[in-house]
C-alpha positions in Angstrom: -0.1 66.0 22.4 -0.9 62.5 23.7 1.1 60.4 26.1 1.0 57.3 25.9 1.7 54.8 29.1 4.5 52.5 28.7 4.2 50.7 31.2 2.4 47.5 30.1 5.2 47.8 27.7 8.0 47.5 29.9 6.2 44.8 31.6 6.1 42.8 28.4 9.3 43.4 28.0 10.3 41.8 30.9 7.6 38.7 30.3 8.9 38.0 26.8 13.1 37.9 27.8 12.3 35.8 31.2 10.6 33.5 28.4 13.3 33.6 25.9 16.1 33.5 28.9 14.2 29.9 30.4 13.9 28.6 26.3 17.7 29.6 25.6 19.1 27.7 28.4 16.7 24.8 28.4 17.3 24.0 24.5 21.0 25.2 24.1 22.3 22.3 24.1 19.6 20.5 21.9 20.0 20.9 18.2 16.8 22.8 16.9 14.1 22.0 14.8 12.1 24.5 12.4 9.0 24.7 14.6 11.7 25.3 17.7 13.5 28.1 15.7 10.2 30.1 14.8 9.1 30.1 18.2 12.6 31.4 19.0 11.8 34.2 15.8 8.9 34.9 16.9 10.2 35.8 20.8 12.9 38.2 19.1 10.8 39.7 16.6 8.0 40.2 19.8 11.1 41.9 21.8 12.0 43.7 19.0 8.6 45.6 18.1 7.9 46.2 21.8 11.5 48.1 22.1 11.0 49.9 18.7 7.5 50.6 20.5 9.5 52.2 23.6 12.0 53.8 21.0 9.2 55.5 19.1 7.7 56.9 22.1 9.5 57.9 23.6 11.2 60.4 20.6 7.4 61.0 19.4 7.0 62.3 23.3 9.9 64.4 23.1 9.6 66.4 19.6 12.8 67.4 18.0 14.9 65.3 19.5 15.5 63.3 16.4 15.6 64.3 13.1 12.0 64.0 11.1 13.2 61.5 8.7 14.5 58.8 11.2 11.2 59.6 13.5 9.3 58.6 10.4 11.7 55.6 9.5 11.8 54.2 13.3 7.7 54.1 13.2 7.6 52.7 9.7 10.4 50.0 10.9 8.0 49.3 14.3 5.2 49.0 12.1 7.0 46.7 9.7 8.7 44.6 12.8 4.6 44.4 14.4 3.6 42.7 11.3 6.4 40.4 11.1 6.0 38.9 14.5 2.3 38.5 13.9 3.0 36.3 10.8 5.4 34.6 12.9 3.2 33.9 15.7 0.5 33.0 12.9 3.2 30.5 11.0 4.2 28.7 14.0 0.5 28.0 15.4 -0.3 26.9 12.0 2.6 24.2 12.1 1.3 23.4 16.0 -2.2 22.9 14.6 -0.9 20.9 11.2 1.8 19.1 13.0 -0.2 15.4 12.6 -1.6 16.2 9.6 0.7 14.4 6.4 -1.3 16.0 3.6 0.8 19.3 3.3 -1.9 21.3 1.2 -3.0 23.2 4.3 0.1 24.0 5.6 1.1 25.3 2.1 -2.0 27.1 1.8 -1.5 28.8 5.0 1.9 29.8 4.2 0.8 30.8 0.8 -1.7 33.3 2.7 0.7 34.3 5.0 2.7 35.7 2.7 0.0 37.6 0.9 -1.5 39.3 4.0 2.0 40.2 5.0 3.1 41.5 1.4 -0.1 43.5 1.2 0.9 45.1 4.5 4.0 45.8 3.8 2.3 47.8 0.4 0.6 50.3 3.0 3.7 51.3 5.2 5.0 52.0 1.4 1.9 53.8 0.8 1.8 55.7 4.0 5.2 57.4 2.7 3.0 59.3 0.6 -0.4 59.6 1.8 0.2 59.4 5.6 -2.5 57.0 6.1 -1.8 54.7 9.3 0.6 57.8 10.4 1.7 61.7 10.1 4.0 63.7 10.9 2.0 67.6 11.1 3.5 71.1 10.1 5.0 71.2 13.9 6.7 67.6 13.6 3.9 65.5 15.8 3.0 62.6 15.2 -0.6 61.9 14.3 -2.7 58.5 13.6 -3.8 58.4 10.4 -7.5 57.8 9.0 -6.5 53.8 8.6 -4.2 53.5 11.9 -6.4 51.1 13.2 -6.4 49.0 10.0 -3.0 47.1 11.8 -5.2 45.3 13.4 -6.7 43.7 10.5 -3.6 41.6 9.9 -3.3 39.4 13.1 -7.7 39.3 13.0 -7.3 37.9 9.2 -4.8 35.7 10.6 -6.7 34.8 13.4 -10.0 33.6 11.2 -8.3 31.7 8.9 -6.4 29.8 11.8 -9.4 28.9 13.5 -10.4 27.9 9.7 -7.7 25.4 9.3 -8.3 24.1 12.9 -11.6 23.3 12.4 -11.1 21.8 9.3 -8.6 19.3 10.8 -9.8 19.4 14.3 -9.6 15.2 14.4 -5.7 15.8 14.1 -4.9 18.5 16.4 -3.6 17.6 19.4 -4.4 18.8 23.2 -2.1 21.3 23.6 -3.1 23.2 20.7 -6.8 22.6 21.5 -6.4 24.4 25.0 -4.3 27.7 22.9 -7.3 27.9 20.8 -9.8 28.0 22.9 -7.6 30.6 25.4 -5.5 32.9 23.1 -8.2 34.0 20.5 -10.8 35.6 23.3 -7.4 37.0 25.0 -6.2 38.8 22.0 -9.8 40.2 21.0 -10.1 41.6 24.3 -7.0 43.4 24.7 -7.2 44.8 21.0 -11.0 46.2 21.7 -9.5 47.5 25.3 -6.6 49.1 22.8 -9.4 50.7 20.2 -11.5 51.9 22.9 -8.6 53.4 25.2 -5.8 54.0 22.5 -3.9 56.2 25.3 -3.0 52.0 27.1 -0.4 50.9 24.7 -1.5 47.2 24.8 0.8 45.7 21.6 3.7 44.4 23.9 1.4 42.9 26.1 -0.6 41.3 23.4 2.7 39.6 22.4 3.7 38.8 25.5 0.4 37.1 25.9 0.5 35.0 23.0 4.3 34.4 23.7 3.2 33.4 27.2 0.4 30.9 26.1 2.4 29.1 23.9 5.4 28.5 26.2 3.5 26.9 28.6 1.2 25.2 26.2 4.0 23.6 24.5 8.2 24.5 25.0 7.5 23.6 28.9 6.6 20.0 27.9 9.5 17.2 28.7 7.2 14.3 29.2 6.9 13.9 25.6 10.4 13.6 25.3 13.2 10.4 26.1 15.4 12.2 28.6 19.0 9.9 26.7 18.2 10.7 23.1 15.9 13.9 22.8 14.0 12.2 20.2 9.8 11.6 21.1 9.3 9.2 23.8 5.9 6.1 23.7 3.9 9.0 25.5 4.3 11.3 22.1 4.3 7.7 19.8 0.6 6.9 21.3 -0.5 10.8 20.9 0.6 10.9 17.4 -0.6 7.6 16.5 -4.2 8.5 18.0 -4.4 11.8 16.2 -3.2 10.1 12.9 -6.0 7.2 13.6 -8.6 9.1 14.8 -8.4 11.4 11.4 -7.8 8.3 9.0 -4.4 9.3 7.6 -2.7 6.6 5.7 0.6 5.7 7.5 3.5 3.8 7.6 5.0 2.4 11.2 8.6 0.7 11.3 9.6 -1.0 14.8 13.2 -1.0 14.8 14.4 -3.4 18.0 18.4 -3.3 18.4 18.8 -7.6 19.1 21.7 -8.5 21.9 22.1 -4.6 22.7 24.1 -5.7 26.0 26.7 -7.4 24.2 27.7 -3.7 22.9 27.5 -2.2 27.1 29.9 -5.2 28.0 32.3 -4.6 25.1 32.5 -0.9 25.2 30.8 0.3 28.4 27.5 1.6 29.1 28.8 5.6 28.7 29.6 4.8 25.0 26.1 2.1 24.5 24.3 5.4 25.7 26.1 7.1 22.8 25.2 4.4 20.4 21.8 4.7 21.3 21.7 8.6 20.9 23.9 8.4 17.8 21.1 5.9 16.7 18.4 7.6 17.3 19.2 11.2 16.0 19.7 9.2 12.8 16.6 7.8 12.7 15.2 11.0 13.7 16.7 12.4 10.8 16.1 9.7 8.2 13.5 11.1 6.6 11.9 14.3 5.7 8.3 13.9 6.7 9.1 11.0 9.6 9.7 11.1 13.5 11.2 8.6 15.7 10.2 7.9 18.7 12.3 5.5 21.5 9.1 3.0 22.5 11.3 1.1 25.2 14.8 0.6 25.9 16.2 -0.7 22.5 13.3 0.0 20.4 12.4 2.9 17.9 9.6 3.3 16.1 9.5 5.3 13.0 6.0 7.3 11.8 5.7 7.9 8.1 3.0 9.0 5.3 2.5 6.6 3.4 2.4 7.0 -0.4 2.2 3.4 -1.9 3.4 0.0 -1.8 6.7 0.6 -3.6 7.6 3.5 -1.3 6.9 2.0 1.9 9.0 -1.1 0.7 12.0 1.5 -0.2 11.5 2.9 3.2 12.0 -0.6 5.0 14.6 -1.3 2.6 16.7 1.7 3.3 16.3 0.9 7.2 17.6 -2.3 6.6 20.5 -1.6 4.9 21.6 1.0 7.4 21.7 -1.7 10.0 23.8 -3.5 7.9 26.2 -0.9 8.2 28.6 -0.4 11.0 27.8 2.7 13.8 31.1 4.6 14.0 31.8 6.8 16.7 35.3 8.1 17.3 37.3 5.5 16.8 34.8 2.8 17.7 33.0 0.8 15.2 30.3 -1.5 16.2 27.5 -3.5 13.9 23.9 -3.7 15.5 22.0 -6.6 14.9 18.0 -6.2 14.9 14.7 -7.1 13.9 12.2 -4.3 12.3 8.0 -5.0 12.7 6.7 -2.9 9.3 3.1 -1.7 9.5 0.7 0.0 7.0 -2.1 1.7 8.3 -4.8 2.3 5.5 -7.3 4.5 7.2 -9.9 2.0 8.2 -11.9 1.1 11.1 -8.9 0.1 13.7 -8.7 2.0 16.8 -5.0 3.5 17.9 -4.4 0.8 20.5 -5.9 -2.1 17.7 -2.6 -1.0 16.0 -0.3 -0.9 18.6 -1.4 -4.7 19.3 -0.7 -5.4 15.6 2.6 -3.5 16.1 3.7 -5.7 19.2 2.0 -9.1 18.0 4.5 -8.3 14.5 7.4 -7.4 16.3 6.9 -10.6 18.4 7.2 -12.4 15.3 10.6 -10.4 14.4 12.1 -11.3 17.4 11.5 -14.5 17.3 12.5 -14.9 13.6 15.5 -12.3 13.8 14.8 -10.7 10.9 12.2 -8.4 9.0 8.4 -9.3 9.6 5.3 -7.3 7.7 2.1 -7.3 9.2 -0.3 -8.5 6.3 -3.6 -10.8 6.3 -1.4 -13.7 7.3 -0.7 -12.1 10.8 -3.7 -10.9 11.1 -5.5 -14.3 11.0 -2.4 -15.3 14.0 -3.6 -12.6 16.2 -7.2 -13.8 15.7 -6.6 -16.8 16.6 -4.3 -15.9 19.7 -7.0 -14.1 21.0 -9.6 -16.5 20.2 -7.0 -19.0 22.4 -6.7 -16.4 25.1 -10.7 -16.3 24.8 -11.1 -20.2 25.0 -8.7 -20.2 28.3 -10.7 -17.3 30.1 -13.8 -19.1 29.7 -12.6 -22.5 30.0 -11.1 -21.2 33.7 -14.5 -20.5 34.6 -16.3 -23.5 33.1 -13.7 -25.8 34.4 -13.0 -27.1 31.1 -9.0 -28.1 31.9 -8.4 -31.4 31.6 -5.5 -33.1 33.2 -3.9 -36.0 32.0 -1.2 -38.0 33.2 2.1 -39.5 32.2 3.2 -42.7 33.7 6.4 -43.2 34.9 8.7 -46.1 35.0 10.7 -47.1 38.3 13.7 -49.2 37.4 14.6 -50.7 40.7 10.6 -52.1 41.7 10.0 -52.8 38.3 6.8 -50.8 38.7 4.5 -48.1 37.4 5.2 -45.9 40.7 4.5 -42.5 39.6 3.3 -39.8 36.7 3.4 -36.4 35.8 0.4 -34.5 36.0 -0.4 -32.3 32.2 -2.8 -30.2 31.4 -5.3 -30.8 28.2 -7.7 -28.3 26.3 -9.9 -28.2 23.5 -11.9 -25.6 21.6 -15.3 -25.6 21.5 -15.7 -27.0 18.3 -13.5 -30.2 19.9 -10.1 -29.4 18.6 -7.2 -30.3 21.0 -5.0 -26.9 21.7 -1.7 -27.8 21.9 0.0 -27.0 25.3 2.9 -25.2 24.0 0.3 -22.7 22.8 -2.1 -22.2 25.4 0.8 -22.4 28.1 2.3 -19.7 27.1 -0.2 -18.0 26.4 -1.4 -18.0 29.9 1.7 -17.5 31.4 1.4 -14.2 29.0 -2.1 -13.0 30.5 -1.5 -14.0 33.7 -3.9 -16.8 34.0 -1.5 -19.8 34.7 -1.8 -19.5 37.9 -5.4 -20.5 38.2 -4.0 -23.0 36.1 -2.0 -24.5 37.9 -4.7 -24.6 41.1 -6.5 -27.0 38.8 -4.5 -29.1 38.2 -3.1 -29.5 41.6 -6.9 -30.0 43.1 -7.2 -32.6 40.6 -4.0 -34.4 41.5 -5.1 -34.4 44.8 -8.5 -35.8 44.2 -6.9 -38.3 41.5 -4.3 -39.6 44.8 -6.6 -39.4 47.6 -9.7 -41.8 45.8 -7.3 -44.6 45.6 -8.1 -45.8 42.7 -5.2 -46.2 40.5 -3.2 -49.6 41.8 0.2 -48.7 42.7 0.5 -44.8 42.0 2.6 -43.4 45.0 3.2 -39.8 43.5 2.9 -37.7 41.2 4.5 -34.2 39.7 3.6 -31.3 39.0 5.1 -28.2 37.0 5.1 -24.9 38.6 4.9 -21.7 36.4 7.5 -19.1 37.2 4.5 -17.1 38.6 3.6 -19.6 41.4 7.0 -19.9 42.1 7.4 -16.0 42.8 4.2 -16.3 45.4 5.2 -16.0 48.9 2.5 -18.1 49.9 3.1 -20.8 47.6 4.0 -23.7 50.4 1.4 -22.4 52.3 -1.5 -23.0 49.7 0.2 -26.3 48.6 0.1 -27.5 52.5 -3.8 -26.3 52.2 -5.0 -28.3 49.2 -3.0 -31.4 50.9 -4.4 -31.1 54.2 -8.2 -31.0 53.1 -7.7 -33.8 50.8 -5.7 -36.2 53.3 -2.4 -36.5 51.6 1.1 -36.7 53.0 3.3 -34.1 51.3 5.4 -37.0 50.2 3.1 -38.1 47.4 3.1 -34.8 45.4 6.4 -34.3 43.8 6.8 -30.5 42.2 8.8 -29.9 38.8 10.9 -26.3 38.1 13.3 -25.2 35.2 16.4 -23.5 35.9 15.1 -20.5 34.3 13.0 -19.4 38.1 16.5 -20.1 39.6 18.1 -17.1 37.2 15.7 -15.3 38.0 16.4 -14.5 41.9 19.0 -16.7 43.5 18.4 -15.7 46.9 14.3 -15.9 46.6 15.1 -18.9 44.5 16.8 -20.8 47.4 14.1 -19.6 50.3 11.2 -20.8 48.5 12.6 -24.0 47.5 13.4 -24.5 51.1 9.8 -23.6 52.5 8.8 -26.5 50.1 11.1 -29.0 51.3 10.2 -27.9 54.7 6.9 -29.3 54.6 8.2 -32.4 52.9 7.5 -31.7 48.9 10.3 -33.5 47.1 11.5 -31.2 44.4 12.7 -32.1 40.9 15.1 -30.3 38.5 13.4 -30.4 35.4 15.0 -29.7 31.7 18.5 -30.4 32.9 20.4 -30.7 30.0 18.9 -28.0 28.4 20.2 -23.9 27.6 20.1 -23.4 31.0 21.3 -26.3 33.4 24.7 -26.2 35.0 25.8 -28.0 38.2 25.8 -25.5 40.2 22.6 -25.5 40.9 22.4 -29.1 41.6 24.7 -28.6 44.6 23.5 -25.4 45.5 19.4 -26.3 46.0 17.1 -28.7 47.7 16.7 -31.3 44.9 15.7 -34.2 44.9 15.6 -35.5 41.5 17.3 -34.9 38.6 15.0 -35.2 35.4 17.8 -35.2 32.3 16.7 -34.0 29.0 15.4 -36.0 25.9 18.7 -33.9 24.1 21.0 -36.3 26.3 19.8 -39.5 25.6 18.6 -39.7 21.9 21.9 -40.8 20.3 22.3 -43.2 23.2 23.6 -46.3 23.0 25.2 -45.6 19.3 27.0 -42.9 20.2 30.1 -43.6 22.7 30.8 -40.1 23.7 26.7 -39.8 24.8 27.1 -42.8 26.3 29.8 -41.7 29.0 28.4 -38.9 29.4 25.1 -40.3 30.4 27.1 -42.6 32.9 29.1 -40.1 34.4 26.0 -37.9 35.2 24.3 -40.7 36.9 27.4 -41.6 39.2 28.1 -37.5 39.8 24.0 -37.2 40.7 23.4 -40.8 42.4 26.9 -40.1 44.4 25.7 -36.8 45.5 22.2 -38.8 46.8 19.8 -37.3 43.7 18.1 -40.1 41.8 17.5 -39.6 38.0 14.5 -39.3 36.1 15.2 -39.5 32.1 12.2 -38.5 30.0 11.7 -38.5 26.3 12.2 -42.3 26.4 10.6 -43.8 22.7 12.3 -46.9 22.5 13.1 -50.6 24.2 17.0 -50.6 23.5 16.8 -47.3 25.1 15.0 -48.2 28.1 16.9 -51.9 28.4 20.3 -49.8 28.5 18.7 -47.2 31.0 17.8 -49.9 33.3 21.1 -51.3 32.6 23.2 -48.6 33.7 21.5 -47.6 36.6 18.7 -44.8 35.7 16.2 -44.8 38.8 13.1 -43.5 36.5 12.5 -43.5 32.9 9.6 -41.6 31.3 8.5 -41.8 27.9 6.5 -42.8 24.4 8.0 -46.1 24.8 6.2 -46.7 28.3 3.0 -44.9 27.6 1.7 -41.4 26.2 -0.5 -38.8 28.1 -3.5 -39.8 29.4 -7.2 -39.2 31.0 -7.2 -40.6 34.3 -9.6 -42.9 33.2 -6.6 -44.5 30.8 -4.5 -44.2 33.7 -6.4 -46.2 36.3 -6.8 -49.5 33.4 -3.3 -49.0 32.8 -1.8 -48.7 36.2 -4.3 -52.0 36.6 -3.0 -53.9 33.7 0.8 -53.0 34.0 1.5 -53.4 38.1 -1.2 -57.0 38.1 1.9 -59.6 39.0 1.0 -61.7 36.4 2.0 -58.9 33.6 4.9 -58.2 35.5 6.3 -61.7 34.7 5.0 -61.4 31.4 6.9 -58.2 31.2 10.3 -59.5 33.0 
């Protein structure tokens, strides 16, 4: 009689419940999906053939202990139980290596085959009732290995080839993960069924499915980067891996970019323990929403949803049923809350793009939602945009290096010497082709890529070249706006101190302009580097005031030294009373706390008559004089501050 060793089984039987013990506790409290429930199948159904393995050995080692017809029914149940776990183990690598893959012929077809491999093999543990073909029990009650014992193996080899089939027939869609278990767990299971052929006394089927079992784990259940540690859904890491495969192999898809608007407004109303809930409660539902689509949380309030798509009319039913759930209230307990937010839609045909070609499109589109509130489609419309932001982008990287920039100049009225005294410094560019880009395009834009900053070196170079040649009559100083990038730079008063000292200048002739917005940025770094400035004698002005962000606050609690009040302040004066005292009471507060006032937006002479009237120190407009090239500026600094205008003028 043979005896078989058990040892590797017992082994395996350790391997596979230290697995299932680390899955149980890690994912209890996680709801599970289908691919996470046949994993957990296929670890029971593992354990269970390896201890129907022991089982049968054990009484096949020890004759007569057990009657003949459960000895018979406990090898035909192990037999039954080894098959099942194989087409487990076969169904959920299949889903692994058809996981990106929306065309769901395959993964029917492999189920489809599946079955009939299995159901055939179940037909022979019938037929070995009666023709003890894969086992026997002989006229003493052993058990014996019938003529077709080792035809088991056939099940999980036919398995095997028709997996590696299916992977090489979609290899452009299967992911990393399941690249590494196919080239590792096929030449590991080959190996230790030959070592079980040739040396049938090793029982090796435990430790085959431990192996597999093992493989897998670690290949895929250990993974948590690919997961948002709040919500459980797929985090941007899993989003950009998806959206590759799904690129790199064509498939047609549908992306929705859900971004939840004001999300803070729901933190300070409720708390941040129930926003947290909102944002799980939100993304499960997306999650959920449909059948063939995953969410994924892409940043702090934003979701995207991947989808096949079908056709025009589905994809529109698809945003269309997003929408309208957002225009529903979230309920939880006995809080209600509505979430307002903008949704970037995106149709990916299958052509040329690359997977981070789309993501631009996604972010340029959801750009375009934010800033319309609302639903935006990326179509031929925003294509052309994007193409001609980077063409923009383009045009400023070369112009940097070309020294393209032109800076013109603004002049600037002061009331009290009745001269031109001053300007502020603006920066100009054209295309190649000769077409002015406006500044609230290319500004921005820079600010965006990071290139304002050598920007802004140009333009203060040329200021200083403009005030150290002398040549425009009367100019005393001039301004210049500081991007909130400068601003942050330690060294800023430093630099500044270096371009005046080469060029001559005292620090009292360049004037710098800053929005509010830098001093809500960082209060405390806000005040220091305003004061380094001062400290070397750069008179600072408060630009915008009157706008979103001004308050008085800040006028008290920094270095300024002028106050430039908004066009929105002025434009309904004289005709409008309440404007009116307003305007007056600013410039007593401001001139009382020793600022002088700059008003800009100026376009017409009653204006600037009452301005002068009522005590404005500066006045800056269209009325005065537009933009100009510093060749404009020199004639008209010439023709404006000669005394014999000035009468004119008076």
């Amino acid at each position: 009689m043979v005896r078989w060793s058990l040892m590797g089984e017992y082994l395996s039987l350790l391997i596979i419940g230290i697995i299932f013990i680390r899955y149980y506790c890690y994912e209890g409290s996680v709801v599970f999906s289908l691919k996470k429930k046949i994993f957990l199948g296929c670890l029971l159904s593992a354990a269970a053939s390896i201890f129907l393995n022991i089982l049968t050995v054990l009484t096949i080692s020890n004759p007569g202990c057990i009657p003949l017809w459960l000895g018979i029914l406990l090898n035909s149940g192990y037999f039954v139980v080894v098959g099942g776990a194989c087409t487990l183990f076969a169904l959920f690598m299949f889903l692994l290596t058809l996981e990106h893959v929306y065309d769901r012929h395959c993964m029917k077809m492999a189920c489809t085959v599946l079955l009939v491999l299995f159901s055939l093999y179940l037909l022979a543990m019938v037929v070995n009732l009666f023709n003890g073909c894969l086992f026997y029990y002989d006229a003493v009650e052993q058990y014996q290995r019938g003529p077709l014992n080792r035809i088991v193996f056939l099940l999980p080899i036919m398995q095997l080839v028709f997996l590696g089939y299916c992977y090489i027939r979609n290899r452009s869609s299967v992911g990393t993960s399941m690249v590494y278990v196919m080239w590792t767990m096929p030449p590991i299971v080959l190996l230790l069924s030959l070592f079980q052929v040739f040396y049938p006394d090793f029982l090796l089927n435990g430790t085959i499915s431990a192996f597999v079992s093992l493989i897998l784990f670690l290949s895929f259940q250990t993974h948590t980067g690919d997961r948002d540690s709040l919500t459980g859904i797929r985090n941007r890491n899993s989003f950009m891996t998806e959206l590759s495969l799904r690129v790199r192999s064509r498939q047609h898809i549908q992306i929705l970019v859900v971004s939840l608007l004001s999300f803070s407004d729901v933190n300070l109303q409720h708390g941040h323990t129930l926003g947290d809930a909102v944002l799980y409660e939100t993304a499960r539902y997306l999650d959920q929403m449909f059948p063939q689509g995953h969410a994924f949380r892409t940043g702090n309030v934003t979701f995207a949803i991947m989808l096949p798509w079908l056709d025009d009319e589905t994809a529109h039913q698809h945003l269309q049923q997003v929408r309208d759930r957002f225009r529903s209230p979230w309920v939880l307990g006995e809080v209600s809350c509505h979430l307002h937010c903008c949704i970037a839609d995106l149709c990916y045909d299958g052509g040329d793009a690359t997977a981070m070609e789309v993501v631009e499109q996604l972010e340029y589109t959801l750009e375009q939602a934010k800033e319309e509130r609302g639903i935006v489609r990326f179509d031929e419309t925003i294509r052309l945009q994007m193409r001609r932001k980077q063409e923009i982008i383009d045009i400023i990287r070369r112009s940097i290096q070309e020294r393209r920039f032109r800076v013109w100049y603004q002049p600037i009225y002061c009331c009290h010497d009745d001269i031109f005294c001053s300007a502020e410094a603006l920066l100009r560019l054209n295309d190649y082709e000769g077409k002015p880009i406006p500044p609230d395009v290319f500004i921005p834009l820079a600010e965006e890529t990071g290139m304002i900053g050598e920007l802004t070196w140009i333009v203060l170079e040329e200021i200083c070249r403009l005030l150290s040649s002398g040549q425009v009559p009367g100019l005393k100083t001039v301004s210049l706006n500081l991007s909130m990038q400068q601003l942050l730079d330690p060294g800023l008063a430093d630099r500044i101190q270096r371009y005046l000292t080469e060029y001559q200048l005292s620090p009292d002739c360049l004037k710098v302009e800053i929005t509010e917005r830098f001093l809500l940025h960082d209060a405390l770094y806000a005040k220091r580097q305003l004061a380094s400035l001062a400290a070397i004698g750069i008179q600072i002005y408060m630009d915008d005031f009157g706008t979103g962000y001004s308050n008085l606050s800040s006028v008290l609690d920094y270095p300024f030294a002028f106050i430039k009040l908004d066009r929105s302040l002025v434009i309904h004066v004289p005709e409008d009373h309440r404007a009116e005292l307003m305007l007056r009471t600013l410039l007593t507060l401001f001139h009382s706390l020793g600022k002088r006032v700059v008003v800009e937006g100026v376009e017409s002479k009653a204006l600037a008559d009452y301005l002068k009237h009522c005590g404005s120190d500066m006045i800056q407009g269209f009325y005065y004089a537009a933009p100009m090239a510093k060749e404009e500026l020199i004639a008209f600094f010439s023709q404006k501050n000669h005394p014999e205008n000035r009468k004119m003028d008076a």
